[in-house]
C-alpha positions in Angstrom: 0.0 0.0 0.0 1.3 3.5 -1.3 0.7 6.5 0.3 -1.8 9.3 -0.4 -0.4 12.6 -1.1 -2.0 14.0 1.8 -0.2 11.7 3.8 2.9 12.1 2.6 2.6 15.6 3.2 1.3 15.3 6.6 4.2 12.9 7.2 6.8 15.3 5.8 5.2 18.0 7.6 5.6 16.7 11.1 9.3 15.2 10.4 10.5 18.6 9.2 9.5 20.0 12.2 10.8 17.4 14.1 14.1 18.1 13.0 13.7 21.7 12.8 13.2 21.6 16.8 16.0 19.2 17.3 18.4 22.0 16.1 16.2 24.4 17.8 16.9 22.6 21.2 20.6 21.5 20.4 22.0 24.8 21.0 24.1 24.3 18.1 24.7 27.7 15.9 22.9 26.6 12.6 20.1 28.3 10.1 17.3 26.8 9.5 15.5 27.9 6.4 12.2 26.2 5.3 10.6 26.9 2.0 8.2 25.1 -0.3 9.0 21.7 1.0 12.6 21.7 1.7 14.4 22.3 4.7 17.8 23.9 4.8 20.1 23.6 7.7 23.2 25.5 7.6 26.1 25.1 9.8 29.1 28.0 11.0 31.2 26.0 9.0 29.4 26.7 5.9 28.3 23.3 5.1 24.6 22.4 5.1 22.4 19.7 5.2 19.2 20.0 2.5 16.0 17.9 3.3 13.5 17.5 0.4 10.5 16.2 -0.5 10.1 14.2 -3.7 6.8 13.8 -4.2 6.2 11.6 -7.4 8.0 9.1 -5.6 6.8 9.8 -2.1 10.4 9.8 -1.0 11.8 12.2 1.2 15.8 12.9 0.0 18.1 14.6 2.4 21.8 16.1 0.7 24.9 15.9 3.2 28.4 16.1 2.4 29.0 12.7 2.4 26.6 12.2 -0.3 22.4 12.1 -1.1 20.2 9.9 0.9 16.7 8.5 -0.4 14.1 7.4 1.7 10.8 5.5 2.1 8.0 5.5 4.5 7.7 2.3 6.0 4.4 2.0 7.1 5.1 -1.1 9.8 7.4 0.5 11.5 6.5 4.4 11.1 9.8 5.6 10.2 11.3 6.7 7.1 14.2 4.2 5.9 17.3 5.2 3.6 16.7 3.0 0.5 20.5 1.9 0.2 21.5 1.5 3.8 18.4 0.5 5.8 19.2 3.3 8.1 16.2 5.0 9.7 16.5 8.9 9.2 17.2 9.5 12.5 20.2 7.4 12.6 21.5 9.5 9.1 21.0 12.9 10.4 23.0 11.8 14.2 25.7 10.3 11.6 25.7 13.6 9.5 25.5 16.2 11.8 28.4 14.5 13.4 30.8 14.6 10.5 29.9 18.3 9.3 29.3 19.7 12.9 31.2 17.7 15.1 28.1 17.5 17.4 26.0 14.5 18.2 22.2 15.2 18.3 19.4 12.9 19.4 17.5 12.1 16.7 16.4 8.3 17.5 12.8 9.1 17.1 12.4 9.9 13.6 
């Protein structure tokens, strides 16, 4: 079973936020820019971490230096999964905001 659109909207909604308060909360001096659907976090260091939402596809896609990350909503467990390494997204953005902030943030729940 696929996803409706409003779903995957709602869904994309609430984990943007998600991880636009985990920044909020780190203390960490980043910029958090949200427009049409994609999130934009920029760190002092200049490098930046770019969540999107790719709609056809119902994936959400998140850009880090280390690369770009795909994932799917997996409805049995509630959490979005990175199509190539079975990470959750939670688990990609504590490995990411590691290597370009040097900072580990909790992000276990998404």
């Amino acid at each position: 079973m696929s996803l409706s659109e409003a779903r995957f909207h709602d869904l994309l909604d609430a984990v943007q936020e998600a991880v636009e308060d985990a920044f909020d909360d780190s203390g960490l001096d980043v910029d958090l820019e949200n427009a049409a659907g994609v999130l934009t976090v920029r760190f002092d260091n200049g490098s930046q971490l770019i969540l999107s939402r790719q709609e056809p596809l119902r994936q959400l896609w998140l850009a880090a230096r280390s690369g770009g990350f795909h994932f799917d909503y997996d409805l049995q467990s509630e959490r979005w999964i990175c199509d190539t390494s079975g990470e959750t997204l939670g688990e990609l953005l504590v490995r990411v905001t590691g290597e370009q902030a040097g900072e580990t943030l909790a992000f276990e729940d998404l």
